[in-house]
N, C-alpha and C positions, 0 to 999 in steps of 0.2 A: 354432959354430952359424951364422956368418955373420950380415948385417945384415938380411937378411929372409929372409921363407917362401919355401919348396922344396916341389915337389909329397912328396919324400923325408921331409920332417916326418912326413908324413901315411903313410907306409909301415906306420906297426906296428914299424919294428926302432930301430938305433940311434938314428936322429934323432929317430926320435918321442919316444924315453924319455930323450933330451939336453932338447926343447924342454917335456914337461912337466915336467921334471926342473930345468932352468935359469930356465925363463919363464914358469911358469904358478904349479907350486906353492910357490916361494919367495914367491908374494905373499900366497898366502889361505892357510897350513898352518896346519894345526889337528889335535889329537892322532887326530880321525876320520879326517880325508882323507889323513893321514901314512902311513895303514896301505897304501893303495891296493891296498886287496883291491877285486872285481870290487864290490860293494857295503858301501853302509858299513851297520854294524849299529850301533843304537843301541835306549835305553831309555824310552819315551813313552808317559803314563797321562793318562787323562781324553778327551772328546771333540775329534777331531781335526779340522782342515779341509786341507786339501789344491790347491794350483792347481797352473798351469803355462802360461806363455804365452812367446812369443817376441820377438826385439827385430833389428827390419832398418834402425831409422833411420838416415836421411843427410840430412847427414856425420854419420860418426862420434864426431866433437867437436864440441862449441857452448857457449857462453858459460851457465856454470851446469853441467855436466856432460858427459859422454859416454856410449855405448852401456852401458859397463860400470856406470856407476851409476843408470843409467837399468833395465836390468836387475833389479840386485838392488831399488833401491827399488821398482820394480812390482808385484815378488811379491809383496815385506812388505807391498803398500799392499793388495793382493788378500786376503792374511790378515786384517790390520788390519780391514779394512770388514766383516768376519765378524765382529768380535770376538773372534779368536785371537790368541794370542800369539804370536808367527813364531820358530821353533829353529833349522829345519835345509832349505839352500835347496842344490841342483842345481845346475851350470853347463854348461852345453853349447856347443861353440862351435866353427861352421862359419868358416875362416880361407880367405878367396882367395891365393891362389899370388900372390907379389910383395907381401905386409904387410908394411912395416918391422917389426922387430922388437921396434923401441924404440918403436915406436906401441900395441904388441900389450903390453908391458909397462906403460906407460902406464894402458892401458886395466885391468888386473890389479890394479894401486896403487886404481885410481877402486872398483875392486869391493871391494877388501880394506879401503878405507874406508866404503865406503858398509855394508858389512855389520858394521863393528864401531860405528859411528854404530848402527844398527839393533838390535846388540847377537844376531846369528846368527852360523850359521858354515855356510859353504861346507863341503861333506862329501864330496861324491863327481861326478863330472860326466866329460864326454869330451869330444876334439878332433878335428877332421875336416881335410881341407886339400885344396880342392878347383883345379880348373884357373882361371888366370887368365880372367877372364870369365863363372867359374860361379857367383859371389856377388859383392857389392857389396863390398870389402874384409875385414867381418867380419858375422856374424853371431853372435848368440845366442840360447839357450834357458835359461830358468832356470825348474825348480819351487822348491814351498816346502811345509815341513810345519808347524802351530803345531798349540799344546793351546787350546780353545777353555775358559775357567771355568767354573764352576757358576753357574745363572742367569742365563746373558747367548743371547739370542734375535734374535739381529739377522737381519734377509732385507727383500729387495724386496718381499715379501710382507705385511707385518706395518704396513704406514702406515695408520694410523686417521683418521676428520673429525675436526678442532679441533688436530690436533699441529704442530708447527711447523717449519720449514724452514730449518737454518740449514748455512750453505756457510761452510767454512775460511780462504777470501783471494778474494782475486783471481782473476779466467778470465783467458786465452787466452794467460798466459805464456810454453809450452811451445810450444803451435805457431806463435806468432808468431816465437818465437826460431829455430825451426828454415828456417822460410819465408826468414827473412831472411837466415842465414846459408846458405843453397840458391841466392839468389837473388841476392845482395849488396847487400840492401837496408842503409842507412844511416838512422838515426832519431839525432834530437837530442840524444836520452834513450835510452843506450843499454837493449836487453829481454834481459832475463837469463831463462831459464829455471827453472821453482819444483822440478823435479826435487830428491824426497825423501823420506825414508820416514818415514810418518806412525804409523808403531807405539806409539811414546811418545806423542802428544796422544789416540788413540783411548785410550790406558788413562787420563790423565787424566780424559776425558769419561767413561769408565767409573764411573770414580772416583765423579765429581759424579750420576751417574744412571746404575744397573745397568740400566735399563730403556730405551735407545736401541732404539726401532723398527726404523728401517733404517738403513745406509749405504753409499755407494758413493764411487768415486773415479770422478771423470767424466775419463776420458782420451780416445780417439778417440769423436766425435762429440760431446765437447764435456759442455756440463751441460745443454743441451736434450734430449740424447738420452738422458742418464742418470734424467734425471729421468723422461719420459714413459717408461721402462722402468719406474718405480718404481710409476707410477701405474695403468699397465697390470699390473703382474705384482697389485698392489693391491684393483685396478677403483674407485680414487678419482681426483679430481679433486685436481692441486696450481694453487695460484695465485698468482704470484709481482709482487714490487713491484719494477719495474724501477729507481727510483732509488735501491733497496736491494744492489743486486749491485756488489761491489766492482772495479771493472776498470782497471787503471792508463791515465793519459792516454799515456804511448807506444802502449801496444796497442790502446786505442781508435784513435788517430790512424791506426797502421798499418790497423786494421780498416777504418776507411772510405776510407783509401785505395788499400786493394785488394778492395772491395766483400764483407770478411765482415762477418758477424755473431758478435762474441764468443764468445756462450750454446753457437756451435758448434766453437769453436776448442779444442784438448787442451790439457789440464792433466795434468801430473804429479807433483804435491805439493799437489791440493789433494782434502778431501773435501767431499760432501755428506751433511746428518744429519737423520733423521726424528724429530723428539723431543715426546714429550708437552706440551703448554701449558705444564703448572706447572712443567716441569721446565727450562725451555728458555734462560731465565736465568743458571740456575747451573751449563747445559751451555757457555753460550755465554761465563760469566768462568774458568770451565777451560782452555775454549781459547784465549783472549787473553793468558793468563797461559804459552802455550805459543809457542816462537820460530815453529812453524809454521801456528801459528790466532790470532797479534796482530791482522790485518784480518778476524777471522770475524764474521759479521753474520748476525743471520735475514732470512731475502731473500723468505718469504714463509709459506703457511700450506695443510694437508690439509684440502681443500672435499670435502661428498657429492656435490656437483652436479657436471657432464659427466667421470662414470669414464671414467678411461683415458684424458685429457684434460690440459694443461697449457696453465694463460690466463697471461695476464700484462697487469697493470695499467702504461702505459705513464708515461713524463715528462709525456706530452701529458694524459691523463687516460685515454684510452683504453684497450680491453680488446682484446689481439689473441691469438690463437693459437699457440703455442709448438710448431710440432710436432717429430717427430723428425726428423734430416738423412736427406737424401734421395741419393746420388751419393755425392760423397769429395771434401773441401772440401782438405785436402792430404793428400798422400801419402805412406808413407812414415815419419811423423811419430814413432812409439816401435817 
């Protein structure tokens, strides 16, 4: 096969069926994708949910993850925030001509862990191999199919006045890690990225209250933009207590020294959760009692007053305005 990509990978004949054959599917096989019929056929009852998004971040590697587990956690967290269960996820993957091979394999281990952490299975997916210069090293593409249970109603839609607002960890982990490994920034305290897939705490929280409102996962643009999408798709007002948002002092310190603002910085391992008053308690000692919602905090609360609107009570005492991001604060970032 050689130590890296050939446009010849990419032909369709023998290299191509050497490189899924040697480097792809010995990491993620599973008795579906073993068959490598043109689709995999499988058997799923109950109401489904369905994504699909892509993954261009660079570099490919960073401290807490790479593309590949960046990948699969996305989709599960896209399910997840539905309230599905995640089964069966897609891989798609455009490969620049000149990949090491042993980079490309790397990246296959990061997926076939991060999917058995997640507790799915990669089933069917394809390879592309394009000329040097016509992608950033690697790309990907991954869907995801889950069964959504009986009684679980989660959407952007569905936040009520008086429910409460509670966020998983920490902001800006993910893109502060990326920026700085982009950029070769140095911090005292090294930033690890929270890259992870949150399937297992959303069932817990399930668990402690069938009735979660909404959820999302705030990846590009941050938890300001996630939220004023909540509150818009809603037409309520969220209001949030800023000494309440968990943000570690590395990424603070980076955020002011390179002029962001956290609230808009990407996450990918944490959620946000629209939960009833009474219930909000005993959503919030589920997810502590989870390795990936130990820092979860309610960070604020669902007001009638200015829908579609997101304030925020500051350190100072003050009340400012939280809107959505405007432009592309980093690029690139998942």
């Amino acid at each position: 096969m050689g130590k890296t990509i050939v446009l010849s990978h990419g032909s369709g004949g023998k290299m191509s069926h050497d490189l899924v054959a040697k480097g792809i599917v010995p990491f993620i096989s599973n008795g579906l994708l073993d068959r490598l019929d043109d689709s995999a056929v499988f058997e799923l009852t109950g109401r489904l949910a369905f994504t699909t998004d892509s993954y261009v971040v660079s570099p490919i590697f960073f401290p807490g993850g790479d593309i590949g587990r960046l990948a699969v956690c996305g989709t599960v967290n896209d399910l997840a925030v539905v309230g599905a269960v995640p089964k069966h996820l897609s891989l798609a993957l455009i490969i620049e001509e000149g990949l090491s091979l042993d980079d490309l394999k790397k990246v296959m281990r990061s997926v076939r862990e991060a999917a058995d952490e997640a507790g799915v299975l990669v089933v069917t997916g394809d390879t592309k191999v394009v000329n040097h210069g016509g992608a950033d090293k690697l790309f990907v593409t991954t869907s995801g199919i889950g069964v959504i249970p009986d009684g679980v109603d989660i959407s952007g839609s569905n936040a009520r006045p008086g429910d409460k607002v509670i966020l998983s960890g920490t902001i800006g982990d993910h893109g502060i890690t990326i920026i700085s490994q982009r950029e070769g920034l140095r911090f005292d305290v090294p930033v690890i990225s929270d890259c992870a897939p949150l399937n297992r705490l959303v069932a817990a929280m399930l668990k402690a209250s069938p009735h979660i409102h909404a959820m999302r996962d705030p990846t590009r643009g941050g938890l300001a933009t996630t939220l004023n999408e909540i509150a818009s798709q809603s037409n309520v007002g969220i209001r949030l207590v800023e000494e309440t948002i968990p943000v570690r002092e590395a990424v603070r310190a980076a955020c002011e020294l390179l002029g962001f603002d956290p609230l808009y910085v990407a996450n990918e391992g944490k959620l946000v959760a629209i939960v009833r008053a009474e219930e909000a308690d005993q959503v919030l000692t589920a997810m502590k009692n989870d390795r990936y919602g130990k820092d979860a905090a309610i960070i604020g609360d669902v007001i009638s007053d200015h829908p579609g609107k997101v304030t925020m009570t500051t350190r100072l005492g003050t009340t400012r305005i939280v809107d959505m991001l405007t432009g592309e604060l980093l690029p690139r970032i998942c």
